[in-house]
C-alpha positions in Angstrom: 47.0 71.3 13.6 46.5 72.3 17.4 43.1 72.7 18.8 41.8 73.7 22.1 38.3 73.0 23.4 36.8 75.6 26.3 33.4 75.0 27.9 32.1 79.0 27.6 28.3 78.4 29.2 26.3 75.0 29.8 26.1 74.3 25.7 28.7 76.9 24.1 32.4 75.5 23.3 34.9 77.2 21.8 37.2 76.0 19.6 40.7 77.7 19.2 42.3 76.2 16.5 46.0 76.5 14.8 47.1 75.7 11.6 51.1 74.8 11.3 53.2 77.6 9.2 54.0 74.9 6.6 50.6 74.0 5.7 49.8 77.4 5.4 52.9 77.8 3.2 51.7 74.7 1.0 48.1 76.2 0.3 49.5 80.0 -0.3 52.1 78.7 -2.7 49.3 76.3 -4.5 46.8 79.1 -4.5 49.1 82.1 -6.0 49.9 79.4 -8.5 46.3 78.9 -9.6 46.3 83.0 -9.8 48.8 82.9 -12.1 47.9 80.2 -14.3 44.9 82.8 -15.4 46.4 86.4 -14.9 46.2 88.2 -17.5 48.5 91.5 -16.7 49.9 94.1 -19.2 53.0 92.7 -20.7 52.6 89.5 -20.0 50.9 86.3 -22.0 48.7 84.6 -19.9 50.2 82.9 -17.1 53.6 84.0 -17.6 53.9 87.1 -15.1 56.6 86.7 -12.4 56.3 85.6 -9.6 56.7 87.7 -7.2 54.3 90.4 -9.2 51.4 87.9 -8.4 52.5 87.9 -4.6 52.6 91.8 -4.3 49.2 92.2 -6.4 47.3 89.1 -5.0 48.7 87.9 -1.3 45.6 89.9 0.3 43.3 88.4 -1.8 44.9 85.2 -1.9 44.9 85.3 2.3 41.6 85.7 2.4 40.4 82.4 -0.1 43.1 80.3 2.4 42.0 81.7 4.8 38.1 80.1 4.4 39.4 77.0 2.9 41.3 76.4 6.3 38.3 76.7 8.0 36.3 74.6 5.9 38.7 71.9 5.8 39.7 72.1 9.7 36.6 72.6 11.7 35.1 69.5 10.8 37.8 67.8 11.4 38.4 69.3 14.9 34.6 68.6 15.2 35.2 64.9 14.6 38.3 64.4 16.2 36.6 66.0 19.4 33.4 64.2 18.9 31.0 67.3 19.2 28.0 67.0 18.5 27.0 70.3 17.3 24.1 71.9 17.5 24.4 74.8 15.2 26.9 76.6 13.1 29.9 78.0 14.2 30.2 81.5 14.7 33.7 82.3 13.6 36.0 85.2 14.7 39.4 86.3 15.8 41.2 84.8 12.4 44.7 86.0 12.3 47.9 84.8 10.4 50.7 84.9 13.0 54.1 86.6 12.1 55.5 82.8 12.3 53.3 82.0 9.2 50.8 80.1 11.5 47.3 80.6 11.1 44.4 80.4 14.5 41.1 81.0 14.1 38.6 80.6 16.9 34.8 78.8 16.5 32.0 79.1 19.3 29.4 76.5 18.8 26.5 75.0 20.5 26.5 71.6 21.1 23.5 69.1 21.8 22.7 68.3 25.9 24.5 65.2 27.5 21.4 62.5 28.1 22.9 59.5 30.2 19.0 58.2 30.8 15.7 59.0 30.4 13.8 59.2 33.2 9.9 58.0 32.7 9.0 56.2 36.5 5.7 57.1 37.8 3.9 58.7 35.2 0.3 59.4 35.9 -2.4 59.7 32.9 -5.6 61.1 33.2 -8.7 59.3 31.6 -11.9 57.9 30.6 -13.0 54.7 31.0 -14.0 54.0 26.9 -17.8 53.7 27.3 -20.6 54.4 24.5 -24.3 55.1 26.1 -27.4 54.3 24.3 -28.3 57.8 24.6 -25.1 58.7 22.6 -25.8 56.1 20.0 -29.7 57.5 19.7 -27.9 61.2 19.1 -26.1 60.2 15.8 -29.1 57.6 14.5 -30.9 61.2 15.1 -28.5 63.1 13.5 -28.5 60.9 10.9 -32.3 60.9 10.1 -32.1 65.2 10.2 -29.5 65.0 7.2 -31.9 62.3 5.8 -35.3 64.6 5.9 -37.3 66.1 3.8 -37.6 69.6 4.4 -41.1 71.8 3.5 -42.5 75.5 4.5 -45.2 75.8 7.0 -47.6 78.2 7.9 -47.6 78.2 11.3 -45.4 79.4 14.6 -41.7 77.9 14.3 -41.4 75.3 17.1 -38.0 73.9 18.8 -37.0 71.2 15.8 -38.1 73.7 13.2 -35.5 75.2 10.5 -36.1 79.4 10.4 -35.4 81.5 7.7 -34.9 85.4 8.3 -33.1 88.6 7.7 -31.1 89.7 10.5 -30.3 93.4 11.0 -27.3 94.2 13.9 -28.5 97.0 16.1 -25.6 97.1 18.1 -22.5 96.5 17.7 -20.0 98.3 20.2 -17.4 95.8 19.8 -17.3 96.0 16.4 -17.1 92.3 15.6 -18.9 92.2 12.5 -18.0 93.9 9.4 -21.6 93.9 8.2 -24.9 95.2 9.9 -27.3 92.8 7.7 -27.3 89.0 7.5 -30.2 88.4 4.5 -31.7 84.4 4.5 -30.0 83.2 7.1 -31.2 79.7 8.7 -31.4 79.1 12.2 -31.8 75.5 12.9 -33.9 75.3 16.4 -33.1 71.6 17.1 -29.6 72.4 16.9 -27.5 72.0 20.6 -25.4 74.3 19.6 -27.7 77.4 18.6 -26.8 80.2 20.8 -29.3 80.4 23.6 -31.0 83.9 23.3 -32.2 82.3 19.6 -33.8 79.6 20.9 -35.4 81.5 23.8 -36.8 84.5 21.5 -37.5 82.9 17.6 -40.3 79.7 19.0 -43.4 81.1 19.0 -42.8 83.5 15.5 -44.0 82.7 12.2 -43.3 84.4 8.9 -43.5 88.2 8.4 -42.9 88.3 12.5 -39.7 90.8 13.5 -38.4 91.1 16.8 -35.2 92.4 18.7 -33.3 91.0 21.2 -30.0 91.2 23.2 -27.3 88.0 22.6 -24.0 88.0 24.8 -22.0 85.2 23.8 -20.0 82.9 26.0 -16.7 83.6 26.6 -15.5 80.6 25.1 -17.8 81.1 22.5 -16.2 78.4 19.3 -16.1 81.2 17.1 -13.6 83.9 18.5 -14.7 86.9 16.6 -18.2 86.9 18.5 -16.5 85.0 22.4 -17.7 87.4 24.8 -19.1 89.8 22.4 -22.4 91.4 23.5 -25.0 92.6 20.1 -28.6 93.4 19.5 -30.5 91.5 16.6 -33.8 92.7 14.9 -34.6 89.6 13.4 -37.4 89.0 10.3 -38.9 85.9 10.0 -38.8 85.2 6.3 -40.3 81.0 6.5 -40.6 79.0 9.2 -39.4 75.1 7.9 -40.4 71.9 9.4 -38.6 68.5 9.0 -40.0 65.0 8.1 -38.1 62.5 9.5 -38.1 59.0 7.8 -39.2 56.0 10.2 -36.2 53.9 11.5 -36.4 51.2 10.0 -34.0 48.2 8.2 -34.7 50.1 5.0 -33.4 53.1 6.5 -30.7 51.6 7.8 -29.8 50.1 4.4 -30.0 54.0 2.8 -27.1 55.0 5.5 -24.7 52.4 3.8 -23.7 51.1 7.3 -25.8 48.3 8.1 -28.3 46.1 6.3 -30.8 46.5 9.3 -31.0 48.9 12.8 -29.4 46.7 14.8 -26.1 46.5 12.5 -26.4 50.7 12.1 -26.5 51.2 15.6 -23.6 48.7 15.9 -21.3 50.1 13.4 -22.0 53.9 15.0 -21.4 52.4 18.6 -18.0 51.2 16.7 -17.2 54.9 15.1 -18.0 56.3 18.5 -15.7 53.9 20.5 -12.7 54.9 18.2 -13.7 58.2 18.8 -13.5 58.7 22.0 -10.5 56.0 22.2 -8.8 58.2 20.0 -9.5 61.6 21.8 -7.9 59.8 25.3 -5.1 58.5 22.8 -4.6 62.3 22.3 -5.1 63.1 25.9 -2.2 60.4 27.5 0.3 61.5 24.2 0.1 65.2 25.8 0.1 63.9 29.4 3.4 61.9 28.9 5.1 64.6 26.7 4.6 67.1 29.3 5.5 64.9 32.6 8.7 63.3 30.5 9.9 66.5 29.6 9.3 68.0 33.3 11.2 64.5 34.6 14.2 65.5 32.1 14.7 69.2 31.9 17.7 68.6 29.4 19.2 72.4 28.3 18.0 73.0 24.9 20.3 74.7 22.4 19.5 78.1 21.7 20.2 77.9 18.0 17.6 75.0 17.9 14.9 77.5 19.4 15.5 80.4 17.6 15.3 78.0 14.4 12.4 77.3 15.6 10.6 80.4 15.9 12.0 81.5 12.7 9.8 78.4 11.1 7.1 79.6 13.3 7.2 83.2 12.1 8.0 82.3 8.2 4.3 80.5 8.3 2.7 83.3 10.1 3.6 85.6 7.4 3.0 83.2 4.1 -0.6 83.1 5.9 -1.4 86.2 6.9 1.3 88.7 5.3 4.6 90.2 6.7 2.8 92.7 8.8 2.2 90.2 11.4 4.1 91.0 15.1 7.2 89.0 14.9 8.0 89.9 18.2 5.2 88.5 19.8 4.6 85.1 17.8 8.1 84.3 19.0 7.2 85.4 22.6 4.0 83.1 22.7 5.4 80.4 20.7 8.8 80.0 22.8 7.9 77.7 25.1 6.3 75.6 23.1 9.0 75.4 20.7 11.4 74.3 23.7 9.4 71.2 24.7 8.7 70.4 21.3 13.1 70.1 21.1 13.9 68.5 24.2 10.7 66.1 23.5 12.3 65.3 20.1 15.8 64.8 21.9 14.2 62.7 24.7 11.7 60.5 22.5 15.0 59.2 19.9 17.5 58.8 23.1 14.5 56.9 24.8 13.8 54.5 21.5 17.8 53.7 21.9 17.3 53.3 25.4 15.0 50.9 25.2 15.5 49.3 21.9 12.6 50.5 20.0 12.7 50.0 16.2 10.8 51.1 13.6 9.8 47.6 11.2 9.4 46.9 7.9 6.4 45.8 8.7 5.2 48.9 10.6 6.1 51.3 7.8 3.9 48.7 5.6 1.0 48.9 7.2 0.7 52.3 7.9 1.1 52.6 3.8 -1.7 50.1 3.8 -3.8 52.2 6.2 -2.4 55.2 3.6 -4.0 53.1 0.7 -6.7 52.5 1.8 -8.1 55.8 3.2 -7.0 57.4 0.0 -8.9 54.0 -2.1 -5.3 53.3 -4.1 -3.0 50.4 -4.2 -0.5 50.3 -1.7 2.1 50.4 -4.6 0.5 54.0 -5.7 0.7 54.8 -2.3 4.5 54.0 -2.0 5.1 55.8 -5.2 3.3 58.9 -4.0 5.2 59.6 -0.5 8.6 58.3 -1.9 8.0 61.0 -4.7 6.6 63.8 -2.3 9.6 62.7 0.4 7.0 61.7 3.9 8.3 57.9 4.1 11.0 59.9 6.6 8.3 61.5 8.2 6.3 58.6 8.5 8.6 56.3 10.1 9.6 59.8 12.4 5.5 59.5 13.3 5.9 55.9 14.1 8.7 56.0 16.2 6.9 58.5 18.5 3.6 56.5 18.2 5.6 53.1 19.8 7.6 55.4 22.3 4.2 57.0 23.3 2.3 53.3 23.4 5.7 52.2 25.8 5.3 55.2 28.1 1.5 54.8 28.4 2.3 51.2 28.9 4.0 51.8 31.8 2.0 54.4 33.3 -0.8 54.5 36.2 -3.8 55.7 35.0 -6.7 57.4 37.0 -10.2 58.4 36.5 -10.5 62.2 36.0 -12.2 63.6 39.5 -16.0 64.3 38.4 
C-alpha cells in the first residue's frame, strides 16, 4: 500500500492512498467465494454454481463491499503510520479501481492544531480584596429574622417594611409583555431592595380598599427580561396591608437558626458563608479572566469539524427545550464564538497539564467524592456507586484537571484591584 499526504489548508490533509493489484485480487477472489458459498441460482444446489456465473452476476456488487472494506481496513492504518491526529472523519471520494487491478481512493481530513507550548506569562486578574462588612453580616441576621416573623393584618396605611396585598389591573400594555391584564392577590413586600421603585414610591401611605394608578418603566437590565425596558400602567387595589413582628436577637434566636448556639457564633458562621461567597464569585471571576487571556495568548486554529459539532450540541438542546421551531441559523451564529474558545480552551488546558506535569490524584478524585457525599448526606461508597453507574467519575476528574490548571495559572498571575 502507497500513500500520499498533501497539506490542502492550515488543518485539511489529504490522503491519496493505493492499494496493490494483488491485494485487491486476494479480497475479490475471497469475497466472490463467500457469494457463492450462499447463491442460490436456478439449476444449481446451493453453492455449487460456476464460477465464472458468480463473477458476471456479482463483480459490481462484489466491487463495491471491497471496495469499503479497503477503506476501513487502510485509512487507519495510513492514519497511524502517518501519525495524524485527526480531528474528524474522513470525507471520502474519488474511489476508482485502476485497469492494472489497483485500487486509490482519496481521504480529506481535519487534523488537531500543532501546540509546541502554551504561552501563560503576564496574566493580569481582576479582583476583590475578600472582605465581609458588619453592615453585610447585619443584612442576612435581618433577612433571617423576616423569614422568622410572624406575619398579621393591620388596619392602618401600609408603611416601608409592610407586606401589601392587592389586585393589580394592567392599563397599558403597548409592548405586550404580559399575557394577562389582571394579577388577583398579589403581595408586594415594601422592605424588599429589590421592589421596583415606582411601587415603593406610590403604595406607602394606602391602606385597604385604596386603588390607585401609576406609570412603571423598568430598567433596562431589569432581572426578569420579559418586563427590561418595558414601560406599563398599573391600577392597583389594596386588598390588606400586613405588618411583620420580628423576634428579638437574641442566643435563643440564634439557637432557632441551627447555626450557632448564641449571636456571636450566628454572626460568625454567616460572616463564614459570606466569605465563601464572595471567595467563590472572584474564583469565578479569575477562571473567566485566564480562559479568555490564555486563549487570546494562544490563538491555536480550531478544527472546523469540532465547531460545527459543536453547534449541532448547541442546537439539539435548543430544540429538546423549546421545540424544533427554534432559528437554527441564529443559535449557531450567536453561539460560534463561544463554542471556539470553549475548543481551543479544552486543547490548551490538557497540553498545558502535560506541560507542566499536572495530574489528577487518587486522592483528589476522593475527596471531591467525599465533598459529593457529603452534600448529598450518603456514604462516600453510595456516592462512588452512584457516578460510576451514571458515568461522571470521567467528568469529574475532566472538572479537576481544569480546577488545578486554573489554581496554576491564577497562581502565577498579577492581580489588581478593580478601578472604583
Amino acid at each position: 500500500m502507497k500513500a500520499e499526504i498533501k497539506q490542502v489548508e492550515q488543518l485539511v490533509r489529504e490522503l491519496s492512498v493505493e492499494v496493490p493489484a494483488e491485494t485487491v485480487s486476494a479480497k475479490m477472489e475471497e469475497k466472490l467465494r463467500d457469494v457463492r458459498r450462499n447463491a442460490s441460482l436456478k439449476g444449481f444446489r446451493k453453492g455449487k454454481a460456476p464460477m465464472n456465473m458468480i463473477r458476471s452476476i456479482y463483480t459490481d456488487q462484489v466491487k463495491l463491499d471491497v471496495a469499503e472494506e479497503i477503506i476501513k481496513s487502510t485509512y487507519p492504518e495510513v492514519v497511524r503510520e502517518h501519525t495524524l491526529k485527526v480531528a474528524s472523519y474522513p470525507e471520502v471520494k474519488e474511489l476508482k479501481y485502476e485497469d492494472d487491478g489497483r485500487f486509490t481512493y482519496t481521504a480529506t481530513v481535519e487534523v488537531f492544531p500543532e501546540i509546541e507550548k502554551v504561552n501563560y506569562e503576564n496574566l493580569t486578574l481582576v479582583g476583590d480584596e475578600i472582605e465581609v462588612k458588619d453592615e453585610e453580616v447585619d443584612e442576612v441576621v435581618e433577612m433571617i429574622r423576616k423569614r422568622a416573623a410572624e406575619v398579621r393584618e393591620v388596619d392602618r396605611e401600609a408603611g416601608l417594611s409592610d407586606l401589601v396585598a392587592m389586585d393589580i389591573d394592567v392599563l397599558s400594555d403597548p409592548g405586550k409583555v404580559l399575557d394577562t391584564d389582571r394579577f388577583i392577590d398579589s403581595e408586594v413586600d415594601l422592605s424588599n431592595k429589590l421592589t421596583v421603585k415606582e411601587f415603593l414610591e406610590h403604595i406607602p401611605g394606602l391602606k385597604a380598599g385604596d386603588v390607585k394608578e401609576f406609570d412603571v418603566k423598568y430598567d433596562d437590565d431589569y432581572p426578569d427580561k420579559v418586563f427590561a425596558g418595558a414601560e406599563l400602567k398599573y391600577r392597583v387595589t389594596v386588598k390588606a396591608v400586613k405588618e411583620r413582628i420580628l423576634p428579638m436577637v437574641t442566643d435563643e434566636f440564634a439557637r432557632t437558626t441551627g447555626q450557632g448556639e448564641t449571636v456571636l457564633e450566628l454572626r460568625m458562621k454567616i460572616r463564614e458563608q459570606l466569605t465563601n461567597q464572595k471567595t467563590d464569585e472572584r474564583n469565578r471571576g479569575f477562571k473567566n479572566q485566564v480562559i479568555q487571556q490564555v486563549c487570546e495568548k494562544n490563538a491555536v486554529p480550531i478544527p472546523k469539524a469540532m465547531v460545527s459539532e459543536y453547534l449541532n450540541n448547541v442546537v439539539e438542546n435548543f430544540k429538546k427545550q423549546y421545540g424544533d421551531e427554534v432559528g437554527e441559523a441564529e443559535i449557531r451564529k450567536n453561539y460560534e464564538a463561544m463554542g471556539v474558545m470553549n475548543i481551543r480552551w479544552n486543547m490548551l488546558m490538557h497540553h498545558l497539564a502535560r506541560q507542566e506535569n499536572i495530574e489528577v490524584l487518587q486522592s483528589d478524585t476522593e475527596n471531591l467524592i467525599n465533598r459529593f457525599a457529603e452534600n448529598y448526606k450518603t456514604t462516600p461508597e453510595k456516592a462512588r456507586e452512584a457516578l460510576a453507574k451514571s458515568g461522571n467519575i470521567a467528568d469529574l476528574k475532566e472538572s479537576i484537571l481544569e480546577d488545578k490548571v486554573i489554581d496554576f495559572l491564577v497562581g502565577k498571575a498579577s492581580v489588581t484591584k478593580p478601578e472604583k
